[in-house]
Residue, then its C-alpha position, 0 to 999 in steps of 0.5 A: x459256315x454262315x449261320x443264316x437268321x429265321x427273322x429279320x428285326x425290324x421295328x415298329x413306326x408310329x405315324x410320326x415316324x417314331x420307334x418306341x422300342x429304339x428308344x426304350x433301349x436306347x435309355x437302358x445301360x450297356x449291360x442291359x442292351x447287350x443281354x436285350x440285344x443278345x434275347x433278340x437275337x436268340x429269337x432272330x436265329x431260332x424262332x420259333x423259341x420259347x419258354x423262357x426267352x419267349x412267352x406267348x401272351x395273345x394270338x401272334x404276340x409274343x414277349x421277349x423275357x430279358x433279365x436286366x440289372x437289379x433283378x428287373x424283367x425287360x419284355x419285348x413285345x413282338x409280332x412276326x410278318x412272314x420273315x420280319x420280327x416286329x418290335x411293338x412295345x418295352x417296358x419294365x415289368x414291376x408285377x407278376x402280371x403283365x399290366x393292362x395297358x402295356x397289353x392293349x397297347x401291344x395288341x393294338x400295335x399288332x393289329x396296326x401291323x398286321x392289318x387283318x392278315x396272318 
């Protein structure tokens, strides 16, 4: 029996074609992909999921929560687009707090995407 996913991954492309969050976890180191990666794919195949993988941070933006090496916190922010879960923006969160640029960022990424629909 084959397990069919709820959303499909795709990532977000700057106007240069660039996709921010591929090249974040192309830097990080094997182990720290595979528990990424394996984050992601939890959120493909049972959306909607949440705390504590997924934490809802705006109206239609959504953080993956990944635990990484050294007691870091990788998040993942994403939007999703009918069947598409969009990759907006990663980092490594240093604070309690999600800090102020990261989510305007992730906000503005989102509205790029979305464009005015829901």
């Amino acid at each position: 029996m084959e397990i069919k996913k709820k959303l499909q991954v795709e990532f977000f492309k700057t106007e240069q074609n660039n996709e921010p969050v591929r090249d974040f976890l192309k830097v990080l180191t094997p182990e720290d992909k595979k528990s990424v990666g394996a984050d992601i794919m939890a959120v493909e195949m049972l959306w909607p999921i949440g705390y504590p993988t997924v934490r809802k941070l705006d109206t239609d933006l959504w953080e993956v929560r990944s635990s990484i090496s050294d007691k870091r916190i990788c998040r993942v922010m994403f939007t999703v687009s009918g069947k598409s879960m969009i990759l907006l923006h990663a980092f490594i969160k240093k604070t309690q707090r999600t800090p102020k640029d990261d989510m305007e960022l992730g906000k503005k990424r989102k509205s790029l995407v979305l464009g005015g629909q829901k």
